[in-house]
C-alpha positions as CSV (number, residue, x, y, z in Angstrom):
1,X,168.5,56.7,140.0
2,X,165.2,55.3,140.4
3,X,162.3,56.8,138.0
4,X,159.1,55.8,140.1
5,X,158.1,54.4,143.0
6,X,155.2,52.9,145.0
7,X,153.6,51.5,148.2
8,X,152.0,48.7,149.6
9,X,149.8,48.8,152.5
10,X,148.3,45.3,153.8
11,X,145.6,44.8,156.1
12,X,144.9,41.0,157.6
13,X,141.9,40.8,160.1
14,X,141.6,44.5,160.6
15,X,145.6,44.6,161.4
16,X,148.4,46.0,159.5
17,X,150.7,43.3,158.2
18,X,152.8,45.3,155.6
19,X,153.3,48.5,154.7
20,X,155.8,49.3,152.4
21,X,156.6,52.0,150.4
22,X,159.9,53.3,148.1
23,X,161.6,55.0,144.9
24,X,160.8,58.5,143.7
25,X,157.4,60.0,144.2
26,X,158.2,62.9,141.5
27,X,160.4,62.3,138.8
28,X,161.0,65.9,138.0
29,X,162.6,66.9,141.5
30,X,163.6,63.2,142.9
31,X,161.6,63.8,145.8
32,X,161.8,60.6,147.6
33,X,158.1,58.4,148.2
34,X,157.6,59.0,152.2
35,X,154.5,57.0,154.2
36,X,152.5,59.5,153.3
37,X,152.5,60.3,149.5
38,X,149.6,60.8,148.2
39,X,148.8,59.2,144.8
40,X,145.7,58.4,142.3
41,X,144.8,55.2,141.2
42,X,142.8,54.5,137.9
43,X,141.0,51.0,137.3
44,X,142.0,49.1,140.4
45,X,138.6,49.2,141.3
46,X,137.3,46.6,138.8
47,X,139.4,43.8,140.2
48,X,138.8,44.6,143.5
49,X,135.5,44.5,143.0
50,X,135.5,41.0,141.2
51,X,137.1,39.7,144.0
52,X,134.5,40.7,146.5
53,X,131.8,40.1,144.2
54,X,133.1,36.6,144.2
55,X,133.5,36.3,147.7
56,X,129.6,37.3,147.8
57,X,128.3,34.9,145.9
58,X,131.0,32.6,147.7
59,X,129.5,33.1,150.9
60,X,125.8,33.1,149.2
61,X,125.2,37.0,150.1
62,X,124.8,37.6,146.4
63,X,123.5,34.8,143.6
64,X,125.1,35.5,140.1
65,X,121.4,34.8,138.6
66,X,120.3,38.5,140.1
67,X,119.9,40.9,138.0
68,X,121.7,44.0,138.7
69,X,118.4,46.4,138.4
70,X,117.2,44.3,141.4
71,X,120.0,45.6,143.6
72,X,120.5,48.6,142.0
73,X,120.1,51.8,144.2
74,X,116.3,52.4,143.2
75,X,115.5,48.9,144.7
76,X,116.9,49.8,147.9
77,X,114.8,53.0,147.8
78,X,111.6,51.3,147.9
């Protein structure tokens, strides 16, 4: 019997693609992972937000010489 599960939900030009999903979503009972389980994720973020920082400075929306108190949200106050 499977111990944990997951899902994967993939969107391609503002279209689902993939969504997947399996395994248990609570050990303790062996409730099943459904569509709609609801999870946390910790730290995901920080790749993510490589990746898009990357594509920025890709795409020359953001130059990796700025510093980040020139973008910061006090900047965009003034």
């Amino acid at each position: 019997m499977p111990v944990c599960g997951g899902a994967l939900c993939v969107y391609q030009q503002c279209k689902q693609v993939v969504d997947l999903w399996g395994g248990v979503a609570d050990a303790r009972d062996g409730t099943a992972w459904a569509a709609d389980t609801l999870t946390l994720m910790f730290s995901c973020n920080k790749g993510l937000m490589l990746v898009l920082i990357a594509r920025l400075g890709q795409d020359g929306c953001l130059s990796f010489d700025t510093k980040v108190a020139e973008v910061g949200r006090n900047s965009l106050l003034r």
